[in-house]
N, C-alpha and C positions, 0 to 999 in steps of 0.2 A: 485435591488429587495430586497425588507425584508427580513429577515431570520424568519425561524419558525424552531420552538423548534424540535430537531430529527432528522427533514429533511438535516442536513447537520451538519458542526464543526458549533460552534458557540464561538471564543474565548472571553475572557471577553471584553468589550467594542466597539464588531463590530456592528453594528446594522442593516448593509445590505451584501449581497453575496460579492460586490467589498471590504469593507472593511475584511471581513476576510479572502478573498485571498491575499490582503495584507499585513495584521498580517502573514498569516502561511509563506510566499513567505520569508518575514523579518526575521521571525524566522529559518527558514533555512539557511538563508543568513547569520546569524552569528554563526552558530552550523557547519556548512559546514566542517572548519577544523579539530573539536576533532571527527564530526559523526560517525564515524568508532568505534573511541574506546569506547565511551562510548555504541554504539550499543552490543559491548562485553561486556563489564564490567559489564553492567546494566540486562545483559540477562543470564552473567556468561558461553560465549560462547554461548549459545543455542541455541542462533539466525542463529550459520550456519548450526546446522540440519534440523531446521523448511524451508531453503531456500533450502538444499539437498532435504526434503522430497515432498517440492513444483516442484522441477524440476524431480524429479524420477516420480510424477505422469502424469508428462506428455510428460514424456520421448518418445512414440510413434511417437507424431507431431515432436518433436526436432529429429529423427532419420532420418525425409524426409527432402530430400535436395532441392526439389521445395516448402516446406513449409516457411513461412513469420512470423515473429514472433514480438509482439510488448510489450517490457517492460515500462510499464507506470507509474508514478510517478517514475521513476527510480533513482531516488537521484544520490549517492555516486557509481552507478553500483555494486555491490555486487552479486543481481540477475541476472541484465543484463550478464554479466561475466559468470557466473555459466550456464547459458543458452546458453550462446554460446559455452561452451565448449562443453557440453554434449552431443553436436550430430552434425547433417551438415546444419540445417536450418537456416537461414536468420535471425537473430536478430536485432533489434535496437531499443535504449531506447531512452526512453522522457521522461523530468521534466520543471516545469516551473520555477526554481531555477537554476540560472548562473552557482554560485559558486558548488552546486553541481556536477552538468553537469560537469564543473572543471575537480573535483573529480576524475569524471568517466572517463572522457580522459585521466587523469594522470595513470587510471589502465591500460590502453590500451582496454579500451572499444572504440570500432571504429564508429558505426554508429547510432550519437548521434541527438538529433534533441531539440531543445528548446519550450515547447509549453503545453500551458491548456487543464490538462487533459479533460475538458469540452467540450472543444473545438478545436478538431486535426483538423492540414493545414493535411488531408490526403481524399482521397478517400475510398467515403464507399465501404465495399465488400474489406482487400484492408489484412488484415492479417485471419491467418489459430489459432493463438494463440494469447490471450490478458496476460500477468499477469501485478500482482501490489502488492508489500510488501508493508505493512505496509505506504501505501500513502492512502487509500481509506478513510480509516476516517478520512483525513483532508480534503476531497472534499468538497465544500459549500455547493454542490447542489446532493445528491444522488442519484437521481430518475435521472436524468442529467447527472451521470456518469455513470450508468447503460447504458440510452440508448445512448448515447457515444461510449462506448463498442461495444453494440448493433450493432449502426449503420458501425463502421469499421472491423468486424468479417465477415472472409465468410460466406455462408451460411452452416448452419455443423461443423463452425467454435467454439471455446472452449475459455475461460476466466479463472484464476486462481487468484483466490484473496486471500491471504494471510494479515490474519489482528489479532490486538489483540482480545480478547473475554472478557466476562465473565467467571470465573469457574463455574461449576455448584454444586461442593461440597463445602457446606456453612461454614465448620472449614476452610476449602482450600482458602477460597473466603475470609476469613476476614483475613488472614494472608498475603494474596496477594496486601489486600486493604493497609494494614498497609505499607508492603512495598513498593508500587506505592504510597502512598499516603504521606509517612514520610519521608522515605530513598533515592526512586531514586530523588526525587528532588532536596535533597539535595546536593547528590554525582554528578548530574547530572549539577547542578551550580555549582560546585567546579571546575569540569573537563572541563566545557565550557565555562563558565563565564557570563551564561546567566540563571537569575534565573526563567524569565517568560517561557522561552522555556521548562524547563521541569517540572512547575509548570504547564503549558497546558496540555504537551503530557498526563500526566495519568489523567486530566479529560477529555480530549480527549476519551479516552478510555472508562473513568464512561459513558458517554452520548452516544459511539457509540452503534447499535443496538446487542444483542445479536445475537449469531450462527442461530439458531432456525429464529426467527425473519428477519435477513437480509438475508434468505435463502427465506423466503415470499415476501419479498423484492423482491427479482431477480424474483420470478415467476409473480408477479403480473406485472415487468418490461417487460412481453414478453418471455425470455425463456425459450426453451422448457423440458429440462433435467435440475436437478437444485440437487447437493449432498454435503455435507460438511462431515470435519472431525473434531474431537476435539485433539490438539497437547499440549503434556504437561502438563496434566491436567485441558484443558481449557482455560490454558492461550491464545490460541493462536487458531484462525479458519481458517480452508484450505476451501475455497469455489471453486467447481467444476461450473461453467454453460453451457451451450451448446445452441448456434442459432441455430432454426430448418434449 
């Protein structure tokens, strides 16, 4: 399938959905071992608030013990981890990245599962919670990952998308650009040894949709309750959704 502008990542030279599942799948596959640290380094720690403040919100579902919980692009487990700690529900992540997957066994994350976020070996109707750090804007297809979601959420069931944003304060926003766009790249190649990967992630980011905007996104996707927050300045958006 083509790729159209918006509707999904578009890294340079993919020209269809398979190919830039491809690219991001590779590009992970060689980031896998530093991912951790530069997820600090590059965030100057931040990044484990934004996954604290993602699990505090929905701390409620994580407190039931019959509830089902499904971390998705779960790379390295970081969040995966953090959610299971936090309460007595059923966790288990999924990424379509090996080495990641790795990763997250190696933390003692236990109930791992290999597979496109587009496309879950699972039954609809089948978890109470969805989240996703910082994986959603590398989906090909978003409207796809949405009803994705959609489709394995119970009914009443909740989503947590955690992703980067736009700021909306325009001094804020060009000092941010300077740095996504000068600095982490460069430190981001140094520490991994991969200069395309993090020459991606922050135009990853330029092209994904803003808070506002991917909040319309989700409504027009079918659900029914739909709230974000802005973390950090912007940096970074907490999406709330809810299946009727």
């Amino acid at each position: 399938m083509a790729l159209q502008a918006g509707k999904g990542t578009t890294p340079k030279g993919a020209a269809t959905e398979e190919q830039a599942a491809r690219y991001v799948r590779g590009m992970f596959d060689q980031v896998a071992p530093r991912y951790d640290l530069l997820n600090h380094v590059l965030s100057f720690q931040i990044d484990k608030y934004w996954r604290r403040r993602t699990v505090g919100r929905v701390q409620a579902i994580l407190d039931r013990e019959d509830a089902r919980v499904l971390d998705l692009a779960c790379g390295t487990g970081d969040l995966t981890l953090a959610l299971t700690r936090a309460g007595r529900a059923r966790v288990t992540g999924s990424d379509f990245c090996h080495p990641m997957l790795t990763a997250a066994a190696a933390k003692n994350a236990r109930l791992l599962f290999e597979a496109d976020a587009l496309t879950l070996p699972v039954a609809s109707e089948s978890f109470d919670l969805v989240t996703c750090a910082f994986g959603f804007r590398n989906f090909v297809n978003y409207r796809r990952g949405m009803a994705e979601i959609l489709r394995v959420l119970k009914p009443g069931g909740t989503a947590a998308i955690l992703e980067f944003s736009t700021p909306p304060n325009r001094a804020f926003r060009a000092v941010y650009g300077f740095y996504s766009t000068q600095i982490l790249p460069r430190v981001g190649a140094l520490i991994s040894g991969s200069k395309d990967a993090y020459t991606y992630l922050p135009e990853s980011v330029r092209k994904f949709p803003e808070a506002a905007a991917l909040a319309e996104e989700f409504r027009e996707a079918g659900y029914a309750q739909v709230e974000y927050e802005l973390l950090t300045f912007g940096i970074v958006a907490l999406h709330l959704v809810r299946k009727a």
